[in-house]
MARBA-3410 file (N, C-alpha, C, O; in Angstrom, 1 decimal):
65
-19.8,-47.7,17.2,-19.4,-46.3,17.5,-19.2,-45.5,16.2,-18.6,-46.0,15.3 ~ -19.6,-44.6,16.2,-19.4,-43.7,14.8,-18.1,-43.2,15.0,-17.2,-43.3,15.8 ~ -18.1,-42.3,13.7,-17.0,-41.7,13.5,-17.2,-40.1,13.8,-18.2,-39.3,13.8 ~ -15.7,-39.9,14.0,-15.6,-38.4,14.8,-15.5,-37.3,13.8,-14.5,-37.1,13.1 ~ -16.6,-36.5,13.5,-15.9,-35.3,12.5,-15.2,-34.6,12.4,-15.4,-33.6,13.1
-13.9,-34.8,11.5,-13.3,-33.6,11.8,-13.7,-31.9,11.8,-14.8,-31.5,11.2 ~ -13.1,-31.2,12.2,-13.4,-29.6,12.3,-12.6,-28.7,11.2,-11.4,-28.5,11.1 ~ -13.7,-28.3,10.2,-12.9,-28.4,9.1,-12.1,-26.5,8.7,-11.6,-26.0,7.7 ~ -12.4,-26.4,9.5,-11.9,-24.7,9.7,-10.4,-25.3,10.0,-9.3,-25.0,9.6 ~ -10.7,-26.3,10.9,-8.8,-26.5,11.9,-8.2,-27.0,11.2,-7.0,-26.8,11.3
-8.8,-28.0,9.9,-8.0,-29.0,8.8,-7.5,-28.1,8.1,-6.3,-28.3,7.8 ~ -7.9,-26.9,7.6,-7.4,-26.2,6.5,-6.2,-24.9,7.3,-5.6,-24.0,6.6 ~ -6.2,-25.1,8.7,-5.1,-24.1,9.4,-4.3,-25.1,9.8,-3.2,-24.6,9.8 ~ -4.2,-26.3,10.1,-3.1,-26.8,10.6,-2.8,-28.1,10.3,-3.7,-28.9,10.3 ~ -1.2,-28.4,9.8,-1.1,-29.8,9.1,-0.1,-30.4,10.3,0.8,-29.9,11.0
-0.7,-31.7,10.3,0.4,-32.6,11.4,2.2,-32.6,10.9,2.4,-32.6,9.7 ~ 3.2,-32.5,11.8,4.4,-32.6,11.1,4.8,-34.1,11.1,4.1,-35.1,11.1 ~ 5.9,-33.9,11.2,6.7,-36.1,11.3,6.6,-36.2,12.5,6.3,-37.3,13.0 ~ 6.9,-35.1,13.3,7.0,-35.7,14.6,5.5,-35.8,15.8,5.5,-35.9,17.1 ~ 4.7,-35.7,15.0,3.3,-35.0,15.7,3.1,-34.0,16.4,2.4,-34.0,17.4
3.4,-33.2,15.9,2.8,-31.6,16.2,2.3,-31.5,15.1,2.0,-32.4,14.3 ~ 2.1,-29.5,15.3,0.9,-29.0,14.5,1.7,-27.7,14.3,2.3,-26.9,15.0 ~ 1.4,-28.0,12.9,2.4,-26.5,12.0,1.1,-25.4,11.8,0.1,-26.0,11.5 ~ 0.9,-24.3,11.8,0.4,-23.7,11.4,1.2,-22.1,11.0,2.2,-21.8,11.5 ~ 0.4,-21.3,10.1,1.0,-20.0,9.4,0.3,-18.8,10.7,-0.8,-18.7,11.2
1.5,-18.1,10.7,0.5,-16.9,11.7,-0.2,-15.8,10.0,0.0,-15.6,8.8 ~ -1.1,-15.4,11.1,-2.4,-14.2,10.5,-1.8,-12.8,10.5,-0.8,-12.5,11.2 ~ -2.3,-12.2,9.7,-2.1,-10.6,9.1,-0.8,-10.6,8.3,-0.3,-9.4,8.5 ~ 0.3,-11.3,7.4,1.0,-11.2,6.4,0.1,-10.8,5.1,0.7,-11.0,4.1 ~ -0.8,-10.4,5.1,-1.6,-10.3,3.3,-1.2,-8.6,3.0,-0.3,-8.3,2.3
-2.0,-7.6,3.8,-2.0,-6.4,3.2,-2.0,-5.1,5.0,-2.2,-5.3,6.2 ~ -1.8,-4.1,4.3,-1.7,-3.2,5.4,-0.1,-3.5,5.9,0.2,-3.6,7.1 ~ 1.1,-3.8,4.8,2.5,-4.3,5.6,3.1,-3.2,5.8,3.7,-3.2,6.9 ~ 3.2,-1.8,4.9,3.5,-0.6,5.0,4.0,0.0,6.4,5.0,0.6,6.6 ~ 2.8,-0.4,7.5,3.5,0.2,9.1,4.2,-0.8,9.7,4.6,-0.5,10.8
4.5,-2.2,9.2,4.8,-2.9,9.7,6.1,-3.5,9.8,6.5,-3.7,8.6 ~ 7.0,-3.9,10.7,8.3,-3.6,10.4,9.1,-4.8,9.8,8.7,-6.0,10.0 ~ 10.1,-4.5,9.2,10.9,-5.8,8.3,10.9,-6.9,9.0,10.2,-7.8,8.7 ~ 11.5,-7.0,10.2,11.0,-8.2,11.3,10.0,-9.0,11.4,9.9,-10.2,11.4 ~ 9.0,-7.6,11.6,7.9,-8.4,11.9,7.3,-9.4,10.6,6.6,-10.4,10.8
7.7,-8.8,9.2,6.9,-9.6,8.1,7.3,-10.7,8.3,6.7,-11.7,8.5 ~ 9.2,-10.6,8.1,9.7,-11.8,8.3,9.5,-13.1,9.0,9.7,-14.2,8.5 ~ 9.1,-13.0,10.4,8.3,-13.7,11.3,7.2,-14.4,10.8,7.0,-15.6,11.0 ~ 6.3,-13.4,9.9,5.0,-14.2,10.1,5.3,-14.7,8.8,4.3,-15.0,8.2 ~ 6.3,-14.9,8.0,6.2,-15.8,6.7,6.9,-17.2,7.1,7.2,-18.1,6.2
7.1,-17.2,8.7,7.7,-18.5,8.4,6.6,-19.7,9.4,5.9,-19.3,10.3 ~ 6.8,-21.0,8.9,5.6,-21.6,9.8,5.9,-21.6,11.2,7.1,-21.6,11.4 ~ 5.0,-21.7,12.3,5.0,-21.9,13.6,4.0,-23.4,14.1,2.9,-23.8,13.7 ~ 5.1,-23.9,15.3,4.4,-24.8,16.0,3.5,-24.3,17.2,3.7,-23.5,18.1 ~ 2.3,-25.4,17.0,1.3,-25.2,18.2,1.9,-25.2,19.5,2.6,-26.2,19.9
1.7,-24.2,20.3,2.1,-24.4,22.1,1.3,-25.6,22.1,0.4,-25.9,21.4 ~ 1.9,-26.4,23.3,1.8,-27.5,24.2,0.3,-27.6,25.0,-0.5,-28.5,25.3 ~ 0.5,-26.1,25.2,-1.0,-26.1,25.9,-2.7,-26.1,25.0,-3.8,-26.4,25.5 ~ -2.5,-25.7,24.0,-3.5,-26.0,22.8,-3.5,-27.4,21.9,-4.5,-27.7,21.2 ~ -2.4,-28.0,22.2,-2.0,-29.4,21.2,-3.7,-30.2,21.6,-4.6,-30.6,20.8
-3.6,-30.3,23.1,-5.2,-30.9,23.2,-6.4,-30.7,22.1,-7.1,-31.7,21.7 ~ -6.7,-29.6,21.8,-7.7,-29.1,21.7,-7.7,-29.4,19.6,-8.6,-29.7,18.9 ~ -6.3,-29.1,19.4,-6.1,-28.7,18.3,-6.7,-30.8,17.7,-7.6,-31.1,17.0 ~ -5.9,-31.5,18.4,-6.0,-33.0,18.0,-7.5,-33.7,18.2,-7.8,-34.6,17.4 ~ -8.4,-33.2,19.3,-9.9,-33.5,18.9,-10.4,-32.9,18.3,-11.5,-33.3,18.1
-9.9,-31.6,17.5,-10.3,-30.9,16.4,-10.1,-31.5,15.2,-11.1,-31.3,14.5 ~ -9.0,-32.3,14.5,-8.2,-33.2,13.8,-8.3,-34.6,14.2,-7.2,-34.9,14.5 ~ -8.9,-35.6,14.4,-8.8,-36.7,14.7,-7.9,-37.5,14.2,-7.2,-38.3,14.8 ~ -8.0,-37.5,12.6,-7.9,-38.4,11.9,-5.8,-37.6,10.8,-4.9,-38.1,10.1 ~ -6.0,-36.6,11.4,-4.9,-35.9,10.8,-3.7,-36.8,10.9,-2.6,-36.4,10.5
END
């Protein structure tokens, strides 16, 4: 049986943690922050876990992670 490739868009967005989840950074913190409210930056600079309902998809995306 061969080996499964990983998907390498998903390796570079999401790292496994200790406990087996999937950490990843949310999108749009770079530029345009001006309308955007102190909250909201604060939010997206901190890491988030994958919902339960994507963990599937995200792990045959990652096999070997």
């Amino acid at each position: 049986m061969p080996k499964i490739k990983t998907n390498r868009a998903a390796a570079k967005r999401f790292k496994k943690t200790g406990s087996g989840k999937f950490k990843f950074s949310k999108s749009h913190a770079n530029h345009i922050l001006t309308k955007k409210s102190t909250k909201r930056k604060r939010d997206l600079r901190q890491g988030h876990i994958v919902d339960q309902t994507n963990e599937k998809a995200i792990r045959r995306m990652i096999p070997y992670a």
